[in-house]
N, C-alpha and C positions, 0 to 999 in steps of 0.2 A: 817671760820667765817669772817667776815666782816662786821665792824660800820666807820661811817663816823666822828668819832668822834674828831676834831683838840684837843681836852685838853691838860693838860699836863702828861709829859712822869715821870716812877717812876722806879724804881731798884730794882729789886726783888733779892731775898737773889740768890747764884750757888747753881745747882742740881748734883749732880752724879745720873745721870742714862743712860741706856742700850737706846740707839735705835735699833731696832731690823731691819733688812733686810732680809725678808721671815720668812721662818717657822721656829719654832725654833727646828724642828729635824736638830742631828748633819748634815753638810753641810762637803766635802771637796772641799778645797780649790785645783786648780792644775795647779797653774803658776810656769813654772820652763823651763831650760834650757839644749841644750845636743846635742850631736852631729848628730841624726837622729830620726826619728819620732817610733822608737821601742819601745813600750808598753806606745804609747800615746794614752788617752782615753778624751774625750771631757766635759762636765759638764759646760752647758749655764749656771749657774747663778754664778761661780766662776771662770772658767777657764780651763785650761789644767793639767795632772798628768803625768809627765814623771819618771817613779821609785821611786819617791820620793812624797807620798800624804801629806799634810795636814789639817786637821780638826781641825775647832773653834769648842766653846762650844756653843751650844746654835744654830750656823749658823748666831754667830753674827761679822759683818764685820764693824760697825760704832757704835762706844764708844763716851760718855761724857767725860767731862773733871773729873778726878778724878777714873775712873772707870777700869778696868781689866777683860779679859779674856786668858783663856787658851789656847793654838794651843799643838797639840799633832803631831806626825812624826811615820809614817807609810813607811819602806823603801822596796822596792821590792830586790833580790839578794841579800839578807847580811846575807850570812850564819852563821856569828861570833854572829849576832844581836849588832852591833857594835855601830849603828843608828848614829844619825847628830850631829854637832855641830851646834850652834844657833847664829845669828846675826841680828841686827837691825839697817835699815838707815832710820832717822825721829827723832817724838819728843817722849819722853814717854822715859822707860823703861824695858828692860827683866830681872825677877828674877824669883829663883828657877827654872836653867834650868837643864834639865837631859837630856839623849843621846834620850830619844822619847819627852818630852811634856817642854813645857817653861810657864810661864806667863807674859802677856805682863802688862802693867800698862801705863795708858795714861799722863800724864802731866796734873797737880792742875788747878781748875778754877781760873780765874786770870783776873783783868780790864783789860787788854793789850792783851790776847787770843781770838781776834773775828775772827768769818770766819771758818775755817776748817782746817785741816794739814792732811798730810796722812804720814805713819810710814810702812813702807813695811820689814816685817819678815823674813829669808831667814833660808832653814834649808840645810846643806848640809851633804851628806850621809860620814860617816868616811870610809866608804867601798871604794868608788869609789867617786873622788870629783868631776866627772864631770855630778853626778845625785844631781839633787838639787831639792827643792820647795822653794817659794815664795806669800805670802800674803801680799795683802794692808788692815790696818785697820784705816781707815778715822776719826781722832779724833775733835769731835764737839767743840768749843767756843763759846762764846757772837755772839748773830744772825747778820746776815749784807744782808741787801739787794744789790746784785750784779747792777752796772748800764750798760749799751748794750742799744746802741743805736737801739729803734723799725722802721720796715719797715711801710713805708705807705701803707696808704692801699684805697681801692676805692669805690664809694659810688654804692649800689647794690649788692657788692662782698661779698662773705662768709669769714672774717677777723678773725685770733686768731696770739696772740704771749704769750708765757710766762713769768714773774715775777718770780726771782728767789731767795729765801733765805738761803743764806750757813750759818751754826750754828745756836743755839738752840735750845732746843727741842719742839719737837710736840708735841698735834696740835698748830695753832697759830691763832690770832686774828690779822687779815688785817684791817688795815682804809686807808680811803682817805684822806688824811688832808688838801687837798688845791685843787685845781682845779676842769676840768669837766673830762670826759671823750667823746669822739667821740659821737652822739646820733646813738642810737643803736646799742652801743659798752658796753657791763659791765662785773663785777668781779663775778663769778659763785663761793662763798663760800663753799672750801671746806675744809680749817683748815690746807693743807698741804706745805708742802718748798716750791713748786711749785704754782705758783698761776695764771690761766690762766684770760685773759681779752679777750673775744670773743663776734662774734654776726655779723650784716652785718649792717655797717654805714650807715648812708641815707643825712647827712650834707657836703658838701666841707669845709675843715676849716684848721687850726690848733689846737691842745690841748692838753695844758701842765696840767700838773699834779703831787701829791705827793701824795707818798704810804710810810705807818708804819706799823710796825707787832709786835706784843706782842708777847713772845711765853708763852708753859706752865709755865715757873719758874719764870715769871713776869719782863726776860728782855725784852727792846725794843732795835727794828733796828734804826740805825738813821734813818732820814726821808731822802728818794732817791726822786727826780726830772726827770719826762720823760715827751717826748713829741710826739702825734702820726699826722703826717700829714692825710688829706684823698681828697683823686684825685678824679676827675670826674669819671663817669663809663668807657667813653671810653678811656681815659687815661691807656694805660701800665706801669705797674711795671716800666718797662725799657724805656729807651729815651738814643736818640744818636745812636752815631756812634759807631760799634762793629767789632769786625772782628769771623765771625764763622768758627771753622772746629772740622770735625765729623768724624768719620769712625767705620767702623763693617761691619755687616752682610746683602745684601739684593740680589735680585730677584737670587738667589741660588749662592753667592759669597761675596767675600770682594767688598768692597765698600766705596773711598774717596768723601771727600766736602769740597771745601771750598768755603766763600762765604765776602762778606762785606758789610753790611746792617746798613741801616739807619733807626732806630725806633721816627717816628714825635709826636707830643702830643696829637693826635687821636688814636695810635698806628698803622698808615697804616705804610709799610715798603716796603724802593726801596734799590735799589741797585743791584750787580750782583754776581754771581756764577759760581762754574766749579766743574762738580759732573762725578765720572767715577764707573762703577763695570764692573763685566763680561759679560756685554752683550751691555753696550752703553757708550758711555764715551760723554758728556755735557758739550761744552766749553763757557767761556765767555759769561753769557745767563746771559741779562737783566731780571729781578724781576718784574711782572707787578702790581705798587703799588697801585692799589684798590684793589685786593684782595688779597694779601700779608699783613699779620695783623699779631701784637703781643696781645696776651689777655690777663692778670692777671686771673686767675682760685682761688687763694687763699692765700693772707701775700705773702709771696716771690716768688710764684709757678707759671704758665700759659702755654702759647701754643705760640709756632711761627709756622705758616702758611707761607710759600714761594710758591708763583705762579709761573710758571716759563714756556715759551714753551714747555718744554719738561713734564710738569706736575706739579705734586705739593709735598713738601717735608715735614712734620711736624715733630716737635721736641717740647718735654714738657719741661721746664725750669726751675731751682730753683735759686735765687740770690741769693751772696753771699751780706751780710750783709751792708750796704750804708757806705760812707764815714761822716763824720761831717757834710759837703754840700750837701747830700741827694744824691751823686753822687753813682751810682754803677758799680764799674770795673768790675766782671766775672759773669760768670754764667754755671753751670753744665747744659749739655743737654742729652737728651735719644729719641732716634728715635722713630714716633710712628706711626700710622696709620693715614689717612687724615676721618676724619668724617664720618661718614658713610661705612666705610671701613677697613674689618680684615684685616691686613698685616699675611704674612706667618709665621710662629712659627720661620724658622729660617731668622726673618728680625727683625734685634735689631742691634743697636749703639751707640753712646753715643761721648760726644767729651766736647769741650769748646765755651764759647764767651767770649770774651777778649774786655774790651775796646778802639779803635782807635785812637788813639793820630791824631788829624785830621792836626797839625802845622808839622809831620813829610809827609805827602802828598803834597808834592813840583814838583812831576811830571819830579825829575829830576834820573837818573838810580843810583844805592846804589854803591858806591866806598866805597875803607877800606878794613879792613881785617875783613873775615868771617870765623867762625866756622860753621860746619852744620850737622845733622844728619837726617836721613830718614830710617824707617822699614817699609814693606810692604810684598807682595806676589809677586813669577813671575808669567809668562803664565799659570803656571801649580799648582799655588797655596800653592807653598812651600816658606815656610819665611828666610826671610834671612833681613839685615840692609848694610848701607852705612852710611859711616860720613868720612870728611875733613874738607881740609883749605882751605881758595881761597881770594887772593888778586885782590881787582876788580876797577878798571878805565877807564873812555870814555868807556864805555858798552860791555866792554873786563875781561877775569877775566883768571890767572894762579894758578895751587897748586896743590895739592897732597888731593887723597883719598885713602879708606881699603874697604873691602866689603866679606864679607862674604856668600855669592850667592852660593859658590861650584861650582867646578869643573864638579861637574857628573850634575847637575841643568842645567846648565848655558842658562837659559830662562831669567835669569834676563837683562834689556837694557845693562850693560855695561861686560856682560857675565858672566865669574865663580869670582871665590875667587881674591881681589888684595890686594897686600900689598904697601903700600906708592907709589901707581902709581900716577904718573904726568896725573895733570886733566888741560884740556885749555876750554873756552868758552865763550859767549857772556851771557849779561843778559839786557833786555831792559830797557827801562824808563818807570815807571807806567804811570795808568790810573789815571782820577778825583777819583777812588775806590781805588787807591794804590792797582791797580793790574798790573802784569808785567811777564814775560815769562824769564826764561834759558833756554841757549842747551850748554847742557855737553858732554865732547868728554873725553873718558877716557879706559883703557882696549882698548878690542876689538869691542867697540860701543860706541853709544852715548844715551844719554838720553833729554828729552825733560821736564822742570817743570815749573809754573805756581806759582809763591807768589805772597803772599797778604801782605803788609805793618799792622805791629799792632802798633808799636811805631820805633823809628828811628834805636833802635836798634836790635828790633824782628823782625822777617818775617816768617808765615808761608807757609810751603810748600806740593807739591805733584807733584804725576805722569801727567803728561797730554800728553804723546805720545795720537793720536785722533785711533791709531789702536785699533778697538776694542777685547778684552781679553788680552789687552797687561798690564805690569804688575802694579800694585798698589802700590803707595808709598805716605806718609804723614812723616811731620817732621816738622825741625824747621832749618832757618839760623838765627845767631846770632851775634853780634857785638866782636870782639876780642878786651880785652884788657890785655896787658900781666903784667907779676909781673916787670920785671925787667927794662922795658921799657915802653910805648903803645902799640909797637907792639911785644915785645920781652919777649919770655919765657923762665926759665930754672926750673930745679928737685926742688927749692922753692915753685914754682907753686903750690904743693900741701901741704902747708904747713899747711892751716885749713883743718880739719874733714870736711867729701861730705860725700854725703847719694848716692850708687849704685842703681841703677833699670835699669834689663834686664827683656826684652819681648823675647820669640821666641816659640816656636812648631813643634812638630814633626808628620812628615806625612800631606799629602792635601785631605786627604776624613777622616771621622770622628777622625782629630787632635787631641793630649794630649797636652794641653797645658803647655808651661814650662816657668815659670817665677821666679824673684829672687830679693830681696832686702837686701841689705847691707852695709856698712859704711867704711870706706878707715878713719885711722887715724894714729896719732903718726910717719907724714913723717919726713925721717934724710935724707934731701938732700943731706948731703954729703958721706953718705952712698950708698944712691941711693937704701930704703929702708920703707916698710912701710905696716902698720898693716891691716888687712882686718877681717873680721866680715859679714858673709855670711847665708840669708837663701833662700833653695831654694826649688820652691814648683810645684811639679809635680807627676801625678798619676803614674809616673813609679817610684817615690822613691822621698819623702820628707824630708828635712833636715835641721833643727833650730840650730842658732847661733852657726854654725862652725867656730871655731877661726885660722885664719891664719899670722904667727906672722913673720915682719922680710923681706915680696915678696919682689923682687930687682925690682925697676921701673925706668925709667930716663924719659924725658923730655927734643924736640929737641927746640930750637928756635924761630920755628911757631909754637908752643902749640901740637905737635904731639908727644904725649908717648906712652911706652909700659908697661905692667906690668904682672910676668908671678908669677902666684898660683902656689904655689907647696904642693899639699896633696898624697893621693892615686892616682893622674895622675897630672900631669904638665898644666894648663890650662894657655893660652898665649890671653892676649887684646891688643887692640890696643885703645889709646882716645885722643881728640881732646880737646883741651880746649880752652873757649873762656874768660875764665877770670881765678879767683885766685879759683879750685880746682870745676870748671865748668867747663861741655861742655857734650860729647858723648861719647861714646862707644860701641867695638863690642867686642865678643870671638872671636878670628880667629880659622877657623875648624869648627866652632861651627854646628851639624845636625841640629842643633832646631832653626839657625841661630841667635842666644843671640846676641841681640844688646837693648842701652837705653841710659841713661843717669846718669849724674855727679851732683849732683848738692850740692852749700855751701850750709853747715853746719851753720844756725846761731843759738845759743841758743837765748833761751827769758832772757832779766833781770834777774838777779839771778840765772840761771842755769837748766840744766831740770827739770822737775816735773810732774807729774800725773797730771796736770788742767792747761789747756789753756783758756783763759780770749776769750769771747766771741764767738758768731755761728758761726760753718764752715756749709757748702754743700759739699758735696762728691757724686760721681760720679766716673763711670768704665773708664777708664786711658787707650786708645790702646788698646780695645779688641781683644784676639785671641782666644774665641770663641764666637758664638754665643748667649752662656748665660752659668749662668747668668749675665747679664748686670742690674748694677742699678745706680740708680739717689736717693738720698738721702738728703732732703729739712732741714736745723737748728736743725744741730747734734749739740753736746759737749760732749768737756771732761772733766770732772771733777773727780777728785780723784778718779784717776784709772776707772771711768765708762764712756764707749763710746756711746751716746743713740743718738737717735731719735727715730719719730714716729711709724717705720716700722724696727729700728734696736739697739740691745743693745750687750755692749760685757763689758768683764772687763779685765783689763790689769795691768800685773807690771812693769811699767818704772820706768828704772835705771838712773843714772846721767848719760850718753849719748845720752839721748833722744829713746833708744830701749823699746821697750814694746811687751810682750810676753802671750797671752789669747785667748779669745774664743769671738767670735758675731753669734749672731743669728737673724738671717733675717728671716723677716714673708714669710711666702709661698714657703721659701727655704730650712731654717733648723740651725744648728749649726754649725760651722767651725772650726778648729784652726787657729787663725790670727797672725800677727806681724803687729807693726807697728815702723816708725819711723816718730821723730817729726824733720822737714827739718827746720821751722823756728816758731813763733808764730804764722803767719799766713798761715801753709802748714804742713800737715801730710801727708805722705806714705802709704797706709795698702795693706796688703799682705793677702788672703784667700788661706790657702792650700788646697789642692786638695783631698778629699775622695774618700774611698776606694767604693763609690756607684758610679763613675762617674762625683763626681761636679767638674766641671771646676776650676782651680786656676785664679786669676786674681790679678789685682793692680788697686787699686782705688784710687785718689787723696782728698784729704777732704783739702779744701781753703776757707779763708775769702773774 
């Protein structure tokens, strides 16, 4: 509902009552924790059950303030019937607990409880403590309209963003109390938390505005203040200077790009490119910028179009959410077909755009010490990764790499497996595009790459040997600075919580893909020891939050450690760091070639939590299959729920920032996920691999 009405605002007595989420047949709940994926069964609207189920009453997941429901504990294997102990991290309380059922009670209505809290229940089996379950129940307060800065939007275009209200109860009554809105932009009343503002603007302008909401019990939100810009039609989303790279799947192989494009306020787009797969490799090709276009398709969404002598490349876009100055730094991309034209089932990819720091474009060659890491495929389509160090001056560069290619492979440019071999080479002086060439002498070969400048001290990278079918690699070099010096590292180095990510795969014609996310904490440098936290998802055998406590790791000087796992087999990495518990990584040995990255831990203010403050976009991260790949346009997390338009999941995060559920993606199905949350503005997510064939993958979700 929705009246324009500015009066004055009045205070309705607190309610205790239930919001309901779904039906009210029992629901169980099945977020929980264990050392491999044995008698996990899925359930899109609550989660995961690993041995341990539990069921609300009702199938109710979101309490008022004052209110209580029941979870009851359902254990698989417990022949004593021994059942769980109960705990609770959050607000509220548990009484009357027994070894199956507890009742939880939410915390009093109160002036000072606006907004939401989430209260996650934990039942653990007495039998066996390493079977548990976990529920989040989302406790409602006094309503608050969230504030998130809206994208502009452009006149012509099909425009929607949504208006979000956390607490109070339904329905509610929205007003406008001040301003316009866009013409041919309005609030479709529909009484719920959500409140969409859509329609296709037809005015160039600016227009600020305020929105209030009564809900049923007669509180109101304060009054929130937004303001929606609207662009001409030809006007893109995006402007400036970017740096793109992309990789996946195309004309029946892997396939890198990078490129550095300049989007003007027509949306034509120049700039240049270097694009390789299996059958052509595409250097240094000028952009012809009349037909080379960015188009805004819809709010954050659209089309890049690259022209190119060699043909034409398109990729769909979703931004991530603008700065204060209307500025937008990234952008999730997904390969598609050019207008008019099916692409083949197996041609999908997916990558990034990055904003260009255009004062870091000095045209002079990058000296300093670098970190760097690269995964791809050799000649023959089997993966493997590289990452080093490399000290570089006067367009000379000395250090040491690892590589994990294999012995029996050795198709890769710098042959099979190396461990801290001595790497020498030249690296040029960029272009006006901050683009510039390496040749790597290392091993028994050499290798030939091609960066692009993104800011002074990122550089993305790839394969560019011109042989064609020669191998494919994409990456990053990175600016080193060390703990204990700028340029000097030692076993401190890892002294903050990193969040792990390995890519790799096994076999080169219909590949299983193997990937893995996990957390490195609690280092004792002078132990030269430290905690790991491992899940890892592959159709040959899936395995959540394996605890490995205590691995011996060290750290040389130039950022070069080791770190060796020891469970049911001895697993030995090698990583490269380019700051304090950043940088790369590979497994040496590894078939599936497992290489990725390191990256700090930062918590949000106060600590982790189930709801991150404002939209991310997500997107497929390094595909190593062909699909599913996706692209993912103003997702959020909120108390434990992961949505957007085309995806929902629910998760229980711990105070590590760990989160353990289920998403279900339209057209694809249901998953068991993990996610970790890397900073406020950067989540991790992890899709394990089902027993039907779906691909596991890692998809990035960033502001």
């Amino acid at each position: 509902m929705l009246s324009t009405r500015p009066g004055p605002r009045r205070v309705g007595a607190a309610v205790s009552r239930l919001l309901l989420s779904g039906a009210t047949a029992l629901a169980i709940a099945t977020l929980a924790a264990c050392s491999s994926n044995y008698n996990l069964g899925v359930n899109p609207s609550l989660g995961i059950a690993v041995n341990v189920a539990l069921a609300v009453s009702g199938g109710v997941t979101e309490l008022y303030a004052g209110a209580s429901t029941q979870v009851t504990a359902t254990v698989s294997n417990d022949p004593t019937n021994a059942g769980v102990t109960w705990s609770l991290n959050g607000p509220g309380s548990l009484i009357d607990a027994t070894s199956t059922s507890v009742v939880y009670v939410t915390p009093p209505a109160s002036p000072a409880f606006a907004g939401a809290e989430s209260a996650q229940i934990t039942a653990v089996s007495k039998a066996n403590a390493g079977q548990n379950a976990a529920v989040t129940i989302v406790t409602w307060g006094a309503p608050v309209i969230t504030a998130e800065t809206q994208f502009p939007a452009n006149v012509n275009v099909a425009y929607a963003t949504n208006i979000n209200i956390v607490g109070g109860v339904s329905p509610y009554l929205w007003s406008l109390t001040s301003g316009t809105l866009p013409p041919g932009l309005s609030i479709i009343p529909v009484g719920t938390a959500v409140q969409t503002i859509s329609g296709t603007p037809t005015t160039v302008g600016t227009y600020d505005f305020t929105l209030e909401a009564e809900d049923t019990a007669g509180n109101f939100t304060p009054p929130q203040s937004f303001e929606i810009v609207v662009k001409p039609y030809s006007s893109c989303i995006l402007s400036g200077q970017y740096t793109l790279a992309a990789n996946g799947f195309r004309g029946g192989g892997e396939y890198v790009h990078l490129a550095n494009i300049t989007i003007d306020a027509d949306g034509h787009i120049s700039g240049e490119q270097d694009y390789k797969d299996g059958n052509r490799t595409t250097l240094n090709e000028t952009l012809n910028s009349t037909t080379s276009t960015c188009t805004t398709r819809t709010t954050n969404s659209g089309v890049l179009t690259l022209w190119a002598p060699s043909g034409v490349l398109d990729y769909n876009f979703s931004a991530s959410p603008p700065d204060s100055n209307g500025v937008f730094h990234t952008a999730r991309l997904q390969l598609i077909g050019e207008a008019g034209v099916t692409i083949p089932d197996e041609d999908s990819g997916s990558g990034e755009l990055l904003q260009t720091d255009a004062s870091a474009l000095t045209g002079v060659a990058p000296t300093g010490n670098f970190a760097f890491g690269l995964l791809g495929v050799d000649s023959q389509a089997l993966h493997y990764g590289t990452i080093g160090a490399i000290g570089a001056a006067s367009g000379t560069f000395t250090g040491t790499l690892d590589s994990n290619a294999g012995d029996t492979k050795a198709k890769a440019p710098l042959g099979g497996d190396l461990t801290n071999s001595p790497t020498t080479g030249t690296i040029s002086a960029p272009d006006a595009y901050g683009r510039g060439t390496i040749s790597l002498q290392a091993g028994a070969g050499g290798s030939t790459l091609v960066y692009y400048i993104v800011n002074a001290g990122k550089y993305e990278l790839m394969n560019a040997d011109p042989t064609v079918g020669t191998a494919r690699e994409f990456g990053y070099l990175t600016s080193q600075t060390g703990d204990v010096d700028p340029t000097t590292f030692d076993n401190a180095a890892l002294a903050s919580p990193s969040i792990v990510s390995l890519w790799g795969r096994q076999g080169s014609i219909d590949p299983v893909t193997v990937t893995a996310l996990g957390r490195l904490s609690g280092a004792d440098s002078s132990a030269g020891t430290v905690n790991l936290v491992l899940d890892t998802a592959s159709q040959a055998h899936d395995t959540d939050d394996v605890q490995y406590a205590g691995q011996a790791y060290s750290v040389a000087a130039s950022g070069r450690g080791t770190l060796s796992v020891i469970g049911t087999t001895t697993r030995n990495f090698v990583f490269y760091l380019d700051g304090v518990s950043n940088g790369y990584l590979l497994e040496q040995g590894s078939s599936s070639g497992n290489s990725g990255l390191l990256e700090l831990q930062v918590p949000p203010a106060g600590g982790f939590t189930d709801t991150l403050n404002g939209a991310f976009v997500g997107g497929t991260q390094f595909a190593m299959a062909n699909g599913p790949i996706a692209l993912q346009a103003l997702m959020a997390l909120s108390y434990g729920t992961l949505s957007s338009n085309y995806e929902s999941g629910r998760f229980a995060i711990d105070s590590t920032g760990r989160g353990f559920g289920t998403v279900t993606l339209t057209g694809v199905g249901s998953t068991a996920d993990v996610l970790y949350i890397v900073s406020p503005t950067k989540i991790d997510l992890m899709n394990f691999a089902t027993p039907n064939g779906l691909n596991a993958s890692i998809s990035w979700l960033v502001q």
